[in-house]
C-alpha positions as a Markdown table, in Angstrom:
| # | Residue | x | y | z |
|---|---|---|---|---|
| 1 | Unk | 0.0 | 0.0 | 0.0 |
| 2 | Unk | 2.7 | 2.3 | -0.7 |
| 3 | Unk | 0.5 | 4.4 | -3.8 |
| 4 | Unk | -1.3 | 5.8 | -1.2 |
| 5 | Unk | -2.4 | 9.6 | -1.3 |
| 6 | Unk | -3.5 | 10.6 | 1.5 |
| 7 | Unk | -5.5 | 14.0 | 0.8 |
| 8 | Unk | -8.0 | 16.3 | 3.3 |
| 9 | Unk | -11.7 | 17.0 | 1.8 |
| 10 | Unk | -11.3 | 20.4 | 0.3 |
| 11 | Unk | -13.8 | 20.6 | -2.5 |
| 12 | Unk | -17.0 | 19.0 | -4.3 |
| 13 | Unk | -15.3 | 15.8 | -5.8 |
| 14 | Unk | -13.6 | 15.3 | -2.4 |
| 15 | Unk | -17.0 | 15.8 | -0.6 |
| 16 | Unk | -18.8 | 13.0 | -2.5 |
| 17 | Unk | -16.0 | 10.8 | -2.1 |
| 18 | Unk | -16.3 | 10.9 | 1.2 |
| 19 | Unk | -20.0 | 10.6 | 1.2 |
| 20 | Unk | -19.6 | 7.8 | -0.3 |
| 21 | Unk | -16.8 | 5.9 | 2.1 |
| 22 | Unk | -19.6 | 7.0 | 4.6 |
| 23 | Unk | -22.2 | 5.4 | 3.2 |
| 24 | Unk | -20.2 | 2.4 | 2.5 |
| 25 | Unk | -19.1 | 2.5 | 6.3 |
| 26 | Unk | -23.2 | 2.5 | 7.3 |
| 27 | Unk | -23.2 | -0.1 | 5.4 |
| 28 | Unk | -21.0 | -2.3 | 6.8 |
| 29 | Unk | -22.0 | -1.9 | 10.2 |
| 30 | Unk | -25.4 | -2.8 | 9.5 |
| 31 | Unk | -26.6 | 1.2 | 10.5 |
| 32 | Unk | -28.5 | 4.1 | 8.8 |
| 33 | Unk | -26.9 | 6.9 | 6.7 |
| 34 | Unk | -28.9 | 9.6 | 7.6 |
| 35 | Unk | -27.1 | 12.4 | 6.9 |
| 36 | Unk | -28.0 | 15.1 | 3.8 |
| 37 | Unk | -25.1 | 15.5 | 1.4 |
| 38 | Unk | -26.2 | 19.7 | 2.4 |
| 39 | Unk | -25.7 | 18.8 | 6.0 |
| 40 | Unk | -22.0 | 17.2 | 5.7 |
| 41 | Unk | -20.5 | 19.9 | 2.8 |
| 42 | Unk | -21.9 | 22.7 | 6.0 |
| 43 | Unk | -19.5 | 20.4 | 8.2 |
| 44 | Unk | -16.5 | 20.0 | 6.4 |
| 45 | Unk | -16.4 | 22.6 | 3.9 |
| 46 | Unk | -18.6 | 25.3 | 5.6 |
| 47 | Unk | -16.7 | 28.6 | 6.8 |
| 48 | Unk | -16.0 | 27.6 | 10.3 |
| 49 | Unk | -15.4 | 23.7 | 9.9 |
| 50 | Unk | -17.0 | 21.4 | 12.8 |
| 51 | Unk | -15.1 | 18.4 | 11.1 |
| 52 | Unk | -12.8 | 17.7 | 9.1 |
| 53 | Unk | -12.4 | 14.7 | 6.4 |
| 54 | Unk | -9.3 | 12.4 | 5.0 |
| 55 | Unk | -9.6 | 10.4 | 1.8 |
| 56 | Unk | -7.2 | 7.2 | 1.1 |
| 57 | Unk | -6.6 | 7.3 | -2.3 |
| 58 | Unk | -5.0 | 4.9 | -5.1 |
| 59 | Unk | -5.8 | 6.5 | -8.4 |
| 60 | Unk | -9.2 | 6.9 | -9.0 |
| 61 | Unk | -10.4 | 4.6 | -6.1 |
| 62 | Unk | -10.9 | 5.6 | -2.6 |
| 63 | Unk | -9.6 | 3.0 | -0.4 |
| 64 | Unk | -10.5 | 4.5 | 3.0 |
| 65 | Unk | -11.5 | 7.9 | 4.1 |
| 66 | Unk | -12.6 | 9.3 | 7.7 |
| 67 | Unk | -14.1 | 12.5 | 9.4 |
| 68 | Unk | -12.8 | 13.7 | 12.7 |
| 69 | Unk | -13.4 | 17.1 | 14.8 |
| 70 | Unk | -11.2 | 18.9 | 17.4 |
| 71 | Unk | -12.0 | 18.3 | 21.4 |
| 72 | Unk | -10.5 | 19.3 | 24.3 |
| 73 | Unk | -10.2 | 17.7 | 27.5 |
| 74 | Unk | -9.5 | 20.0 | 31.2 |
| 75 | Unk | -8.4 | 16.5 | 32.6 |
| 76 | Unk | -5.8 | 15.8 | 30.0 |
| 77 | Unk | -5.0 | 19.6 | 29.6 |
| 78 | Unk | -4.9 | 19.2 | 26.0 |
| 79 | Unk | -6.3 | 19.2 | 22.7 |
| 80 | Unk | -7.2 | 16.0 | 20.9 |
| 81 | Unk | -9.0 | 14.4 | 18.2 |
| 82 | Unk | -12.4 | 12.7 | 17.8 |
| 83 | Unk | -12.7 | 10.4 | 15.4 |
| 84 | Unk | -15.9 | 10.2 | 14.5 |
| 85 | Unk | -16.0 | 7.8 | 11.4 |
| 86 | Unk | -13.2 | 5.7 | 10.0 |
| 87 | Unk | -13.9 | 3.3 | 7.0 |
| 88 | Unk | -11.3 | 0.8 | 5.0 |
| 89 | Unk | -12.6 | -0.4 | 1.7 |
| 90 | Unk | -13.2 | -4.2 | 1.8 |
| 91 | Unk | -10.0 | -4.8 | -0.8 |
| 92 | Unk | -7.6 | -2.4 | 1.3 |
| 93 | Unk | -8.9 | -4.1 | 4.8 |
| 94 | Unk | -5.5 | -5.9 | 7.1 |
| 95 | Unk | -2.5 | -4.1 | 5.2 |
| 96 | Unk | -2.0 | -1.4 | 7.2 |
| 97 | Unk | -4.7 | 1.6 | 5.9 |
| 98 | Unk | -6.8 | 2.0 | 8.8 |
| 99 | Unk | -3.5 | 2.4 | 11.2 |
| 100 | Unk | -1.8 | 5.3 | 8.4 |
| 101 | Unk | -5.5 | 7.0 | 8.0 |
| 102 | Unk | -5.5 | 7.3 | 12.2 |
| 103 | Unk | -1.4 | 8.3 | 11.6 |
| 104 | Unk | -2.6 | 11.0 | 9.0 |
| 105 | Unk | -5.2 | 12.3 | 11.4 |
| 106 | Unk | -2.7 | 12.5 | 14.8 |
| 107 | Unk | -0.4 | 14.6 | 11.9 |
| 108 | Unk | -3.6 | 17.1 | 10.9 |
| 109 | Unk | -4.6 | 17.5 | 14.7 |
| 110 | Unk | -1.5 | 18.2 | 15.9 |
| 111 | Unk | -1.0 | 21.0 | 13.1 |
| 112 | Unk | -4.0 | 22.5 | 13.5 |
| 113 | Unk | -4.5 | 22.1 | 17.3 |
| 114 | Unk | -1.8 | 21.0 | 19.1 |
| 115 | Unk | -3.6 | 17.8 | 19.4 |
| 116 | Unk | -2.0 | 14.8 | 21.5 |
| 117 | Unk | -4.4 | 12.5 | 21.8 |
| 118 | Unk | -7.1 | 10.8 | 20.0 |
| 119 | Unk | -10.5 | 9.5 | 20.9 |
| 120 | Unk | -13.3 | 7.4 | 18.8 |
| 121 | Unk | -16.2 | 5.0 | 19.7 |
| 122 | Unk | -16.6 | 1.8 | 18.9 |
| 123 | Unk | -20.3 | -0.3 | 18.8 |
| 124 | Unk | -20.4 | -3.1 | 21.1 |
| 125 | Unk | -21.2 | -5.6 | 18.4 |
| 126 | Unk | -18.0 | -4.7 | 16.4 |
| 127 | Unk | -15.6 | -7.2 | 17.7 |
| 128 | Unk | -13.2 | -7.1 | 15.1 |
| 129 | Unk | -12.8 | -3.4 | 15.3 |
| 130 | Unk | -12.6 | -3.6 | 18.4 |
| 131 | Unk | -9.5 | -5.8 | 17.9 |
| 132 | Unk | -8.2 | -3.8 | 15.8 |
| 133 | Unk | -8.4 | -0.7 | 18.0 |
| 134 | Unk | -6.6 | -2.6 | 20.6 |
| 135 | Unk | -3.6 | -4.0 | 18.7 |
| 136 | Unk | -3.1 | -0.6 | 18.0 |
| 137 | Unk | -2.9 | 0.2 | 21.8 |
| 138 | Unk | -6.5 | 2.1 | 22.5 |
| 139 | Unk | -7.8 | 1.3 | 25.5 |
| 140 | Unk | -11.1 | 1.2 | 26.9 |
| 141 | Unk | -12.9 | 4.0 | 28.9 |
| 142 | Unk | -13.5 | 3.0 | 32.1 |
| 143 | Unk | -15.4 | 4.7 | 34.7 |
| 144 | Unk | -18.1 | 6.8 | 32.3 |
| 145 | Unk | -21.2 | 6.6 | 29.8 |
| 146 | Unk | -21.8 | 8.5 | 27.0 |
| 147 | Unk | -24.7 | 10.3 | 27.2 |
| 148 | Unk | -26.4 | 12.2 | 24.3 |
| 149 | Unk | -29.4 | 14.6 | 24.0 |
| 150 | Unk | -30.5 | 14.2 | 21.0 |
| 151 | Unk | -32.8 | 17.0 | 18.6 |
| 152 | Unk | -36.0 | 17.3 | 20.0 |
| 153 | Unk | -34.4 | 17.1 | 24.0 |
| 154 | Unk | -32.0 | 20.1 | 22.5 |
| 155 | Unk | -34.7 | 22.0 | 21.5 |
| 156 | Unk | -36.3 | 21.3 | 24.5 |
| 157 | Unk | -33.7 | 22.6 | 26.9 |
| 158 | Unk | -33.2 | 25.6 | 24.7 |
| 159 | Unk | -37.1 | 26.4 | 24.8 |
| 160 | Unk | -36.9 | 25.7 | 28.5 |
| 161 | Unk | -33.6 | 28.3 | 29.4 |
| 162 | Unk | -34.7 | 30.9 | 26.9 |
């Protein structure tokens, strides 16, 4: 895998590239794609960015591509990366993309905000990503739950401050 381009979304080929990888990835792990092509363009290539995306190109094909966004953490006292999505192409999967695409990200976040760590989520049911993740050296949180408020509970709270 050494024909590798690695290259950050930057413009409307790039975009539906992406799009694609992420519909692929939905795909794969058996989950809706809900998200309008309007929706991720505002995202990545909106005026003030809330995510970022990386394509793994060979050529023409896209072998891998992910979208991550800054974060920073008061118990870390740093800046790091969430990696929000990461997708390998089913003919790239077990030489080495999905290790150089997290590699390219650390590079991009530590350029752009002096990140030093990295964070992503993994489903339950994904046992081989998880395995992956791990050979890699991620480790588990311990000690905490995600918890989300979703749309309708955000408009809520905001209706209930105002």
């Amino acid at each position: 895998m050494r024909d590798v381009l690695f290259r950050t979304v930057a413009g409307a080929e790039d975009l539906a590239r992406l799009e694609a990888a992420l519909r692929a990835l939905s795909a794969d792990i058996a989950e809706d794609y809900t998200t309008e092509a309007a929706a991720l363009a505002h995202a990545v290539l909106g005026a003030q960015p809330s995510a970022h995306g990386l394509l793994a190109l060979q050529g023409e094909r896209t072998l891998g591509a992910a979208l991550y966004s800054p974060l920073f953490s008061t118990v870390r006292g740093a800046a790091g990366v969430y990696v929000s999505d990461l997708w390998v192409g089913a003919q790239a999967r077990g030489q080495g993309l999905g290790a150089r695409l997290l590699a390219q990200i650390l590079h991009d976040g530590a350029a752009r905000w002096q990140a030093t760590w990295l964070k992503l989520a993994v489903y339950d049911h994904s046992k081989d990503a998880q395995a992956f993740y791990q050979r890699l050296g991620f480790e588990p949180a311990r000690g905490m739950q995600e918890m989300r408020l979703g749309p309708q509970a955000v408009a809520e709270l905001i209706k209930r401050t105002a």
